[in-house]
Structures are given as C-alpha cells and as structure tokens.
N, CA and C of each residue as an Amber inpcrd file, in Angstrom:
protein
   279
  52.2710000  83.1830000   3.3560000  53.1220000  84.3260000   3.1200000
  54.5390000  84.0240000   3.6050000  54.5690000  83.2100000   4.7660000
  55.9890000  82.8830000   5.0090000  56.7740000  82.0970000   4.3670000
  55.9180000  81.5370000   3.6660000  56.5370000  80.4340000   2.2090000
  57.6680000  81.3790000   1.3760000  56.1390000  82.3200000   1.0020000
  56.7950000  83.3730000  -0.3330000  58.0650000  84.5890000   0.4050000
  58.2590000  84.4200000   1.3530000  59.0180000  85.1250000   1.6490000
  60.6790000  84.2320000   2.6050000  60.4210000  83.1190000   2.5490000
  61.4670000  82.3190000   2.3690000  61.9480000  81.9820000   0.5040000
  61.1010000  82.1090000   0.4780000  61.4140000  82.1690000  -1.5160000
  62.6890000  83.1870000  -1.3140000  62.3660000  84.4020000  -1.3410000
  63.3900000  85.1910000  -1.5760000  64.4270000  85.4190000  -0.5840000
  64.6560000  84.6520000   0.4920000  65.6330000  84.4920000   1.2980000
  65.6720000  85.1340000   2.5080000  63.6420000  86.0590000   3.6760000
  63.3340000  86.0680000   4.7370000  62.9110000  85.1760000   5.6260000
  63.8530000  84.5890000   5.8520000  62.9970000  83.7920000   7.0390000
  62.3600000  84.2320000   8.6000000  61.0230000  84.5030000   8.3760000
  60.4220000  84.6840000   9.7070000  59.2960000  83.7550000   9.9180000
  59.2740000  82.9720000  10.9160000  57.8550000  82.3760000  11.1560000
  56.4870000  82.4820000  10.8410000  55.8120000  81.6550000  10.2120000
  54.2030000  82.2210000  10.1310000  53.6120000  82.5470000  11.5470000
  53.6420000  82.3710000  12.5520000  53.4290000  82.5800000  13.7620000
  53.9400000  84.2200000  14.0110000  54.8820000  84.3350000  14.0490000
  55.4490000  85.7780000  13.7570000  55.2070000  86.5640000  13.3190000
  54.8590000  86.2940000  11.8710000  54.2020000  87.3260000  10.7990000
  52.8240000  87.8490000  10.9430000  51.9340000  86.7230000  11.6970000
  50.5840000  87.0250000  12.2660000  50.8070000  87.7130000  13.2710000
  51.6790000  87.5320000  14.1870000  51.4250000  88.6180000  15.5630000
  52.2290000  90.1580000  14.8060000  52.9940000  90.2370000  14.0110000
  53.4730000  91.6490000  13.5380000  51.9450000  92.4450000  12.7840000
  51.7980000  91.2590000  11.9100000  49.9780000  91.9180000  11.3580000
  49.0800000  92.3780000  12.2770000  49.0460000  91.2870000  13.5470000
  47.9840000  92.1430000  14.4200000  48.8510000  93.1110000  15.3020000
  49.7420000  93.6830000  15.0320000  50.2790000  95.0010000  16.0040000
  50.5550000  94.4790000  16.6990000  51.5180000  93.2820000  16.9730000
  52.8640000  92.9230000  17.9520000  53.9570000  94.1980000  17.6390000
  54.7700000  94.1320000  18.5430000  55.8890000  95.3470000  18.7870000
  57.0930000  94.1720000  18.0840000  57.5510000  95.0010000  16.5100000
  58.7120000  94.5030000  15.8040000  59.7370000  95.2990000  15.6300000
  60.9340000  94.6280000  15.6900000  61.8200000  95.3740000  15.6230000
  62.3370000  96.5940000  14.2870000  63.5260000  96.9160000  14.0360000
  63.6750000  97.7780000  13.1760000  64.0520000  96.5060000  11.8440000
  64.9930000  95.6050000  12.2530000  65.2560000  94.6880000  11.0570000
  64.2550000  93.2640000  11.0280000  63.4540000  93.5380000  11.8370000
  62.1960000  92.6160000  11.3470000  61.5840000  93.3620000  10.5510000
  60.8520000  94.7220000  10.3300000  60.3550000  95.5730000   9.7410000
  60.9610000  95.4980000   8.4000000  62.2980000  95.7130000   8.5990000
  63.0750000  95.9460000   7.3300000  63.3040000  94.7790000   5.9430000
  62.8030000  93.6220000   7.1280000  63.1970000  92.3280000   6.6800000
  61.7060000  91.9850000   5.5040000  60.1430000  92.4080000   6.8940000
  59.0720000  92.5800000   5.7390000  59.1350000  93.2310000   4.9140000
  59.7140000  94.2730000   4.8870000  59.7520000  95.3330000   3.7440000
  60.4660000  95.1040000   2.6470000  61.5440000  94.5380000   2.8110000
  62.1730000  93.8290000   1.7960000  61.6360000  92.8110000   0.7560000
  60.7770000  91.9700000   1.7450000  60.2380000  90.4260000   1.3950000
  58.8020000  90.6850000   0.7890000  58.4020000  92.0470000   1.4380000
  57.1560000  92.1070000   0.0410000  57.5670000  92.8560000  -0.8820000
  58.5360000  93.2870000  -0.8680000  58.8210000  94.4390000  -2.4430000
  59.1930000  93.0960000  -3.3070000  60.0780000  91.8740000  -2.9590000
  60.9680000  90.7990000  -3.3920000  59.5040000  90.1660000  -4.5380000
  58.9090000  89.8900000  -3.0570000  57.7690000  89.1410000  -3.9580000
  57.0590000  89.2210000  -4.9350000  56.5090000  90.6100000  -4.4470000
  55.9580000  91.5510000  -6.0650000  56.7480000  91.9820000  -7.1720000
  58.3190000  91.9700000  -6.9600000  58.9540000  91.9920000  -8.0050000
  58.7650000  90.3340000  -8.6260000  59.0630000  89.1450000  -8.0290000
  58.8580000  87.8680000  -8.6080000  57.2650000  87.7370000  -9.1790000
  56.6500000  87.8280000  -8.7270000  54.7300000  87.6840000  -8.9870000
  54.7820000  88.8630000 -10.5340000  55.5200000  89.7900000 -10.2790000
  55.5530000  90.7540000 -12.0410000  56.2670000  89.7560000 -13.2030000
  57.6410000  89.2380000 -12.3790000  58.0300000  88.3130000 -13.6000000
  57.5220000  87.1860000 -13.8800000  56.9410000  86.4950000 -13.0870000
  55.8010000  85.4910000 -13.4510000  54.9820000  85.3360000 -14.8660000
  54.4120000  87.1000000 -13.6940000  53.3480000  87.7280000 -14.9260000
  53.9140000  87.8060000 -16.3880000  54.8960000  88.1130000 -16.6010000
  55.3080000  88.8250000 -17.4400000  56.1460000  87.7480000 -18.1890000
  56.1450000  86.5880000 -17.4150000  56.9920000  85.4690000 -18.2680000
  55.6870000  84.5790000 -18.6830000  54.2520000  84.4960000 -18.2880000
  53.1710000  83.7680000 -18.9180000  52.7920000  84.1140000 -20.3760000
  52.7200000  86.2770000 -19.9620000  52.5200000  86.7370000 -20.7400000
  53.1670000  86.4150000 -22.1070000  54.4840000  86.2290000 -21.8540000
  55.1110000  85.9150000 -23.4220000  55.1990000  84.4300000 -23.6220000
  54.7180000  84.0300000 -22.6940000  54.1820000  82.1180000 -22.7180000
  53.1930000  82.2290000 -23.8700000  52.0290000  82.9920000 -23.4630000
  50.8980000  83.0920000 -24.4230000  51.2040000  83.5830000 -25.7600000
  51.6820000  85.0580000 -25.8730000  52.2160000  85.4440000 -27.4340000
  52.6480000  84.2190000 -27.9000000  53.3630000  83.5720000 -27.2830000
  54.6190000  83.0270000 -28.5920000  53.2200000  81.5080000 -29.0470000
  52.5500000  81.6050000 -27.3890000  51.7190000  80.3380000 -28.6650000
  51.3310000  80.6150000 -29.4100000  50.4790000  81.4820000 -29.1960000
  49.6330000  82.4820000 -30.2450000  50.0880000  82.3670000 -31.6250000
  51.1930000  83.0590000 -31.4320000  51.7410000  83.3660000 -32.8270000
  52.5670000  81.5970000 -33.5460000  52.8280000  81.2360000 -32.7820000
  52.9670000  79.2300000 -32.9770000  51.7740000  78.9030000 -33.6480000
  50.4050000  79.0130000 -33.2140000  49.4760000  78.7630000 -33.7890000
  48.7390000  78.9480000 -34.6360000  49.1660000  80.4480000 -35.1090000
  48.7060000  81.7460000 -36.2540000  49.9720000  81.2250000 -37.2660000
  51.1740000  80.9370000 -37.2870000  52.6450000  79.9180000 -37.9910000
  51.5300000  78.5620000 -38.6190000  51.2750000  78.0380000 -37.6340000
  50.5860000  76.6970000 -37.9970000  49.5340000  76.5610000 -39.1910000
  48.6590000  77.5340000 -38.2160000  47.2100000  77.9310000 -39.6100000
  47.7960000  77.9730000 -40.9150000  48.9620000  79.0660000 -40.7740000
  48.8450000  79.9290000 -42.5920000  49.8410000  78.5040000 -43.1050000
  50.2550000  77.9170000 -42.4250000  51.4440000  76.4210000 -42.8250000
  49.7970000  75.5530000 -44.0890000  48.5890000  75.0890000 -42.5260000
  47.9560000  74.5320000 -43.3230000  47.3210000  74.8680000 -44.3690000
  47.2560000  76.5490000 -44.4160000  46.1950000  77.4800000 -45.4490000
  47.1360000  77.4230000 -46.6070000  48.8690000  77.0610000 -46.3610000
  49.3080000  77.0600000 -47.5970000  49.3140000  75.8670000 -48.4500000
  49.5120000  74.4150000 -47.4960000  49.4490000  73.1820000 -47.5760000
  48.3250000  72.7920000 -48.6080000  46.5630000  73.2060000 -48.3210000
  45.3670000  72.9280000 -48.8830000  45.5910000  73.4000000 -49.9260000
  46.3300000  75.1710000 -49.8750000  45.7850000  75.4440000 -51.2810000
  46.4480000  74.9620000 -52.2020000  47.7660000  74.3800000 -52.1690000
  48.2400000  73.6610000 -52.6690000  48.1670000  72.5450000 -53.3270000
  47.2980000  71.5040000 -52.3030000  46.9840000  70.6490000 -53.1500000
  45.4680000  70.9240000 -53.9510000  44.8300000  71.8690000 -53.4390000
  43.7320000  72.3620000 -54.2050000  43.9100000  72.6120000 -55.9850000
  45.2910000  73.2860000 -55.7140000  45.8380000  73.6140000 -57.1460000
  46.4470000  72.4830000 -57.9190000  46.9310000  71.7880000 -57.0100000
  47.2910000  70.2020000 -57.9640000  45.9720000  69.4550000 -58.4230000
  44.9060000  69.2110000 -57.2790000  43.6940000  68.6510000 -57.7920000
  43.0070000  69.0500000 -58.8790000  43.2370000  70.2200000 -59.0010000
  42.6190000  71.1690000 -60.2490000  43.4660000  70.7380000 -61.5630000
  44.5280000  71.3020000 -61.1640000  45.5110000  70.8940000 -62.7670000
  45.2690000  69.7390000 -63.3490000  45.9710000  68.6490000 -62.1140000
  45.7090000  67.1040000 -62.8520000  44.1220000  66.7990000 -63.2930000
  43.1510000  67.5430000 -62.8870000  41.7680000  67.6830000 -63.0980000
  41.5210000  68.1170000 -64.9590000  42.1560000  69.1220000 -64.8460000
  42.0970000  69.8210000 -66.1420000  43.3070000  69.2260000 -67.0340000
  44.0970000  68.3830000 -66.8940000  44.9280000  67.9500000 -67.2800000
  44.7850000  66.7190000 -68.2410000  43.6740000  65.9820000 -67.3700000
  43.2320000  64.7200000 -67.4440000  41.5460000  65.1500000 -68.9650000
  41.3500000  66.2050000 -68.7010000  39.9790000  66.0160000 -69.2100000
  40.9780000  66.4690000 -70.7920000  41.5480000  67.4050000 -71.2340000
  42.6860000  67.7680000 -71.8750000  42.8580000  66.5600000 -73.4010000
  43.4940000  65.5190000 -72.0560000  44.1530000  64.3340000 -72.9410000
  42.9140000  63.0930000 -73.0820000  41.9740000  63.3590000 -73.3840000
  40.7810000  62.1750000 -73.1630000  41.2200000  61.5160000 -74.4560000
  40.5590000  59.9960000 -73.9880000  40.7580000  58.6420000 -74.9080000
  39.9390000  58.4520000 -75.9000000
C-alpha cells in the first residue's frame, strides 16, 4: 500500500501505515495525507479499469472488422470459383 500511495505522491512508510491501521495516534495531516492517497488510488485503479475496458472493445470489434474482412474475402472468391466454373463448362471443346 505504501507503493500505491507513493504512486500518487504520499509518502509515508510501510512501517507507519501498519502502526496507523492498528490504532497508533496520527496526526491531522497524516490522516489527511491517507485520505487523500486512498481516494488518489481508487480514482487510478477506476482508470485502469476503465482503460482495459476499452482495451477489450476495441479488440473485439478489431476482430468482429477482421471476420466480416475474411467473410467478404471467401465469398468472393467463392463467386469467382463459380463463374470461371460455369464459364468454362459454357465454352467446351
């Protein structure tokens, strides 16, 4: 926790932070300082969230792009195989 809260620019000791958890006597801007540093965090841990989240859509939809690319690709040559198919029987020797 003292990691994530040097992230956002509290520095208090992990040693510290354990004796405030078990009911050590903290001051008003140590208090203020946790209070800060977990609102900080959970605001960063939402944008995380919320930046994976559109990590995933956009593959998603990258990959749903891709499919209908190859679904157009096959049928394509499906329709050439056919023509030159029927094309060929058409002009026989």
């Amino acid at each position: 926790m003292s990691r994530r809260f040097g992230d956002v620019g509290v520095v208090i000791p992990a040693t510290r932070l354990q004796q405030i958890a078990k009911g050590a006597f903290a001051g008003d801007a140590e208090l203020t300082d946790v209070s800060f540093a977990l609102a900080a965090t959970e605001i960063e841990r939402e944008q995380r969230h919320a930046k994976l989240r559109r990590s995933k859509r956009r593959a998603v939809w990258w990959l749903l792009v891709a499919g209908l690319i190859l679904l157009i690709l096959t049928s394509l040559f499906c329709m050439a195989y056919l023509f030159f198919g029927l094309a060929l029987q058409a002009y026989s020797y």
